[in-house]
C-alpha positions as a printed NumPy array, in Angstrom:
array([[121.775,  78.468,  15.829],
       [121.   ,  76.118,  13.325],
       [122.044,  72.336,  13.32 ],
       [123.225,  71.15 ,  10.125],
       [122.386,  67.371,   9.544],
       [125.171,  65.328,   7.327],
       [124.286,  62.313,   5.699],
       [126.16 ,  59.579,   6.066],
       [127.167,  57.435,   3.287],
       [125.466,  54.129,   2.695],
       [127.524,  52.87 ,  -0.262],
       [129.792,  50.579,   1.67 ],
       [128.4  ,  47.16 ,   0.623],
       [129.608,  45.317,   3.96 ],
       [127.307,  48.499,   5.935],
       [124.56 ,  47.292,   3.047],
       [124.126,  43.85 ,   3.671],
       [124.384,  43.834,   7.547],
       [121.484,  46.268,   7.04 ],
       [119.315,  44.163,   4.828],
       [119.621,  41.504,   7.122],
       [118.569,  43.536,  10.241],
       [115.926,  44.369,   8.266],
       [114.949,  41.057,   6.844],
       [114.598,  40.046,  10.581],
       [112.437,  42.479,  11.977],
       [109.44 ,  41.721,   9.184],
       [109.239,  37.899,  10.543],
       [106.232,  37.962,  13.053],
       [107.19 ,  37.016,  17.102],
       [104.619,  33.68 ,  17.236],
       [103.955,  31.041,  14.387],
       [100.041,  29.327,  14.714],
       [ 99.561,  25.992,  12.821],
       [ 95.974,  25.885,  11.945],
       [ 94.579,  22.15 ,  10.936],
       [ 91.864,  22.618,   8.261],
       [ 89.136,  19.915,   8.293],
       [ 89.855,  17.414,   5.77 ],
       [ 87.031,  18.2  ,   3.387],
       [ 86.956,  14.13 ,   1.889],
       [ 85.113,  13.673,   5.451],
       [ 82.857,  16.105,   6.004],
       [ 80.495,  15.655,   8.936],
       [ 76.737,  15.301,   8.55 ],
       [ 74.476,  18.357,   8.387],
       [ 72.476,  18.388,  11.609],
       [ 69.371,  20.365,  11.168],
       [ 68.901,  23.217,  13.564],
       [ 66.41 ,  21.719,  16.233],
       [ 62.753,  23.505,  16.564],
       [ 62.649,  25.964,  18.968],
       [ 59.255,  24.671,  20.168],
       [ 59.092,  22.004,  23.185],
       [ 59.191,  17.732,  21.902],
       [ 55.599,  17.387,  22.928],
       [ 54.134,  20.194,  21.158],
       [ 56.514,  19.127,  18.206],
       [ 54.986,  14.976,  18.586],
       [ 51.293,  16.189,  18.506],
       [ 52.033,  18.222,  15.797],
       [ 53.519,  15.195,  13.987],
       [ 50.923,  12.903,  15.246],
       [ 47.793,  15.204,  13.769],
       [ 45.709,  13.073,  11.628],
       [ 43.269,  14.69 ,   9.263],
       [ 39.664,  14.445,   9.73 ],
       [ 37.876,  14.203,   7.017],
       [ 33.866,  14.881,   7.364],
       [ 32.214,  12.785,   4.919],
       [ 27.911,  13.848,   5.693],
       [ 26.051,  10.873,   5.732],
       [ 23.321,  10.62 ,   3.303],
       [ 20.159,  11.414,   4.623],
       [ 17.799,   8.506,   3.73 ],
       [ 15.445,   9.379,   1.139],
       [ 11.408,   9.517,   1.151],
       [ 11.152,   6.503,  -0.929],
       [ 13.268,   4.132,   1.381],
       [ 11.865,   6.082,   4.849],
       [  8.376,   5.198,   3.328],
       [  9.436,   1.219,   1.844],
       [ 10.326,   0.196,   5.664],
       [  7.825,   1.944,   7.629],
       [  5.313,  -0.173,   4.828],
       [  7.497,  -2.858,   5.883],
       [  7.487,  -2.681,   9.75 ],
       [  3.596,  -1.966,   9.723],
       [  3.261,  -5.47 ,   7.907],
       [  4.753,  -7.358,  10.328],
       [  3.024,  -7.633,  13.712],
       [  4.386, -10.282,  16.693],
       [  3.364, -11.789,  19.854],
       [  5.937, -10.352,  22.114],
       [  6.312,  -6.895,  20.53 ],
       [  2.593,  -6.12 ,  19.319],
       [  0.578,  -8.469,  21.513],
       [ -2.779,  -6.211,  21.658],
       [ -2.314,  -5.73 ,  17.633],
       [ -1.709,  -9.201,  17.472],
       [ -4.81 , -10.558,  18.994],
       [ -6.931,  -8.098,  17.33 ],
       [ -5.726,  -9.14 ,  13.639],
       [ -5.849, -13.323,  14.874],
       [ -9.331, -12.632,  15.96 ],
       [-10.31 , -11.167,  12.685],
       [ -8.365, -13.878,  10.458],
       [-10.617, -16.624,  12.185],
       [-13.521, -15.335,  10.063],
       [-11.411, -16.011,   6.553],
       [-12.015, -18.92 ,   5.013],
       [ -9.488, -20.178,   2.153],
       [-11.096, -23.113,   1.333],
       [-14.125, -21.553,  -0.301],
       [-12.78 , -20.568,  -3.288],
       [-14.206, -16.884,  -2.787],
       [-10.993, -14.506,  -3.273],
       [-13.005, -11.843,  -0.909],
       [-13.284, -14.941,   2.014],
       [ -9.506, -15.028,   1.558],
       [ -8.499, -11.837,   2.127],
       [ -8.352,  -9.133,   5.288],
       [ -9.659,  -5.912,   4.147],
       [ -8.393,  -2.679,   5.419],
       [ -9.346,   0.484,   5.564],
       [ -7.973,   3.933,   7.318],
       [ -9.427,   5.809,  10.167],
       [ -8.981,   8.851,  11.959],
       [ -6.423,   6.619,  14.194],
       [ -4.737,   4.073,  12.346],
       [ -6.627,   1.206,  10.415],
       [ -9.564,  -0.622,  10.738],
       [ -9.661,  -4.408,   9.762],
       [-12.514,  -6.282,   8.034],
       [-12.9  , -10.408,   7.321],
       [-16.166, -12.464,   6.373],
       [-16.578, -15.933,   5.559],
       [-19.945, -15.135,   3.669],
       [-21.839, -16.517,   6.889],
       [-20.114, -13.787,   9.729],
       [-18.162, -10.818,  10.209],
       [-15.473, -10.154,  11.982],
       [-14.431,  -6.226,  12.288],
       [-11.473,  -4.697,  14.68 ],
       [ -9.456,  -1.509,  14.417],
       [ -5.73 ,  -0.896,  15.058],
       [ -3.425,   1.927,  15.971],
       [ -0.872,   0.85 ,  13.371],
       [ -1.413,   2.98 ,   9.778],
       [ -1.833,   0.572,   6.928],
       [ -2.744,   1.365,   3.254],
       [ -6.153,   0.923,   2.334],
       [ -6.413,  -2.174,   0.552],
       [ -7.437,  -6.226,   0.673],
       [ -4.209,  -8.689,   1.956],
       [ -3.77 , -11.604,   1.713],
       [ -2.098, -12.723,   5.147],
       [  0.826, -15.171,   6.218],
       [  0.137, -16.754,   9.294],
       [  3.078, -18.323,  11.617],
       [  3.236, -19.439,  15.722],
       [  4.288, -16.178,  16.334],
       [  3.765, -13.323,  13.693],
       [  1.157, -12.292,  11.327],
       [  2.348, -10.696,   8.222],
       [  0.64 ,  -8.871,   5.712],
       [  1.512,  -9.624,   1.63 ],
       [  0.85 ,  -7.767,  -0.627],
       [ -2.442,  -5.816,  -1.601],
       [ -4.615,  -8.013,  -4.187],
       [ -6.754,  -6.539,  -6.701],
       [-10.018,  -7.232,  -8.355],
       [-10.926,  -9.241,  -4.85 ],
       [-14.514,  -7.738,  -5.318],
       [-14.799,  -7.214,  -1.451],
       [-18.424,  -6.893,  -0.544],
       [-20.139,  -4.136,   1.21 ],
       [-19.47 ,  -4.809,   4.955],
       [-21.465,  -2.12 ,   6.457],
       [-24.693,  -3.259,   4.926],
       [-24.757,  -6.666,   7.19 ],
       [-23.861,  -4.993,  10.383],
       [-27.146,  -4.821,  12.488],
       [-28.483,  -1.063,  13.113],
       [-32.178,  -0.986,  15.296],
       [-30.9  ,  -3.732,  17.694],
       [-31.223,  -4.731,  21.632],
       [-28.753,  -5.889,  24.35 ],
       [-30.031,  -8.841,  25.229],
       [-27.038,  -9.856,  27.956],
       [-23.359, -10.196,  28.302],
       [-21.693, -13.768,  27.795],
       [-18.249, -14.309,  29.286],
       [-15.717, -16.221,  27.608],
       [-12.321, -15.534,  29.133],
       [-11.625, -18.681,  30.678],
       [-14.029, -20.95 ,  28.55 ],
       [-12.038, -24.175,  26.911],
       [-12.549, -25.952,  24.303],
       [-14.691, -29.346,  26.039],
       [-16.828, -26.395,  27.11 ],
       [-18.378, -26.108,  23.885],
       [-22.084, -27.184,  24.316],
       [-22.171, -25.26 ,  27.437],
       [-20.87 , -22.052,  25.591],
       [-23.697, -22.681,  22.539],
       [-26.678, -23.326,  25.069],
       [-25.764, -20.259,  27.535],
       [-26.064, -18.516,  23.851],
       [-28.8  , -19.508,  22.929],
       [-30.663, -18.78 ,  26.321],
       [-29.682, -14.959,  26.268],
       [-30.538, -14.57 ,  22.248],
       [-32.97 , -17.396,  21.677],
       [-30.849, -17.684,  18.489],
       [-29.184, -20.953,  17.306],
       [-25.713, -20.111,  15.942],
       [-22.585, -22.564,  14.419],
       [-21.15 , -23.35 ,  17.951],
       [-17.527, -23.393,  15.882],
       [-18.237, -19.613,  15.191],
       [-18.754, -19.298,  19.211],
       [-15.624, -21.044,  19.742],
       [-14.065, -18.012,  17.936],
       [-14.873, -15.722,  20.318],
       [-12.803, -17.3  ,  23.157],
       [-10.89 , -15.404,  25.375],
       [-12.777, -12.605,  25.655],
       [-16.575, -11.27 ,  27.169],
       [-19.416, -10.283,  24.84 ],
       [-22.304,  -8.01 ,  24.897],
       [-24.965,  -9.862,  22.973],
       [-27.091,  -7.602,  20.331],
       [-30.231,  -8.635,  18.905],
       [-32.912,  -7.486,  16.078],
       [-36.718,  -7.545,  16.568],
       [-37.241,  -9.898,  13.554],
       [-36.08 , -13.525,  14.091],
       [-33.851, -15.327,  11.736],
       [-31.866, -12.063,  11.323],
       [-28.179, -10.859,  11.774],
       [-27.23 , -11.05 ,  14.973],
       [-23.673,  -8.735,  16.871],
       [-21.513,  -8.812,  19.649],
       [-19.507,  -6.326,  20.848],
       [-16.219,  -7.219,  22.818],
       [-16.767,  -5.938,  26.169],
       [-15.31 ,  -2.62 ,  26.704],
       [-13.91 ,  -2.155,  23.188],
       [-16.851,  -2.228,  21.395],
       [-14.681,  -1.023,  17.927],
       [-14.417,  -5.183,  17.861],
       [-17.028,  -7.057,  16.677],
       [-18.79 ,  -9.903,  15.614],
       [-21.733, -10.195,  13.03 ],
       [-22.707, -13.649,  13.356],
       [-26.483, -15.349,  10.348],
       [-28.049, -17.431,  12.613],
       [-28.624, -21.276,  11.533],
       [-32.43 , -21.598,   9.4  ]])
């Protein structure tokens, strides 16, 4: 059987307007929320997001300084070559006493008073192991060698209580031939000890010469030779050059004219 629907008839305006409000009612929502919005005039400070990596890590990181690798210069030839010249010019009691002694002994045979420029000068010369060291007076010789390298050449030296230094090399000095005077076809006639000689002890010193080389000498030129022991040389001929040798070190020497 089928069921007939009839529509009913809406037109009554009281029927409209209690519908409208029924209506009306059910759109309004159950619950109301208030939401504050921040008040834009006072916005809060940006905080930047935090490193992820631990405060230490993040302090060393802050704390790295740059290095900066500047290569030192390596000194040049020239300079290396100026105070090596320098250093080997300067010789002192405490730190080159043997070097010292040897170059004192060989400046006793200068002699600036005689208005020679070769008596007033040490002359130098190289070797296979350092220098060797040359001084004469006109009337002796003195001759030592040294481990220290020096260029060849004639100084003129400055003398102080406790250091020797060398200026520098003069020219034209017209330095004679040393080897010529230095005894060849000679005798040991003895050995004469002078380590602990003093100066009152000089006419002892000059007769005890005399007796081993039957030679008369300048007893200052003895006096020289103090400190140290000497192996007396002699030639055949009288009246002719006579040498001593430091004992032991016989690269020092002594060429001594004997007195007419």
């Amino acid at each position: 059987m089928t069921q007939t629907i009839t529509a009913r008839n809406y037109s009554n305006p009281t029927i409209r307007s209690m519908g409208e409000k029924i209506v009306s009612v059910l759109r309004q929502p159950l619950f109301t929320f208030t939401f504050t919005l921040p008040d834009m005039s006072k916005s809060e400070k940006i905080i930047p997001l935090k490193n992820e990596m631990p405060d230490k890590v993040v302090k060393k990181k802050k704390g790295v300084v740059k290095r900066t690798f500047i290569k030192s210069k390596q000194p040049s030839m020239k300079n290396e070559t100026i105070r090596r010249s320098v250093h080997s010019r300067v010789f002192t009691r405490n730190k080159n006493p043997e070097e010292y002694k040897k170059i004192l002994f060989v400046l006793k045979a200068c002699d600036k008073k005689s208005g020679r420029a070769f008596a007033e000068v040490v002359h130098i010369e190289a070797t296979n192991n350092g220098s060797r060291l040359v001084a004469t007076d006109g009337k002796r010789l003195h001759v030592t060698t040294i481990p220290t390298r020096i260029k060849p050449g004639d100084y003129k030296i400055v003398l102080s209580k406790e250091m020797i230094m060398l200026g520098q090399p003069v020219k034209n000095v017209g330095f004679p031939n040393w080897e010529r005077v230095v005894p060849v076809d000679v005798s040991k006639r003895g050995v004469m000890n002078l380590v602990h000689s003093r100066v009152n002890e000089i006419d002892r010193i000059d007769q005890t010469f005399t007796k081993l080389s039957g030679e008369k000498v300048n007893p200052k030129y003895l006096m020289d030779l103090r400190n140290k022991s000497w192996v007396i040389y002699c030639q055949k001929e009288k009246q002719k050059a006579l040498m001593l040798k430091e004992y032991g070190a016989y690269e020092t020497f002594a060429v001594i004219m004997p007195l007419a």
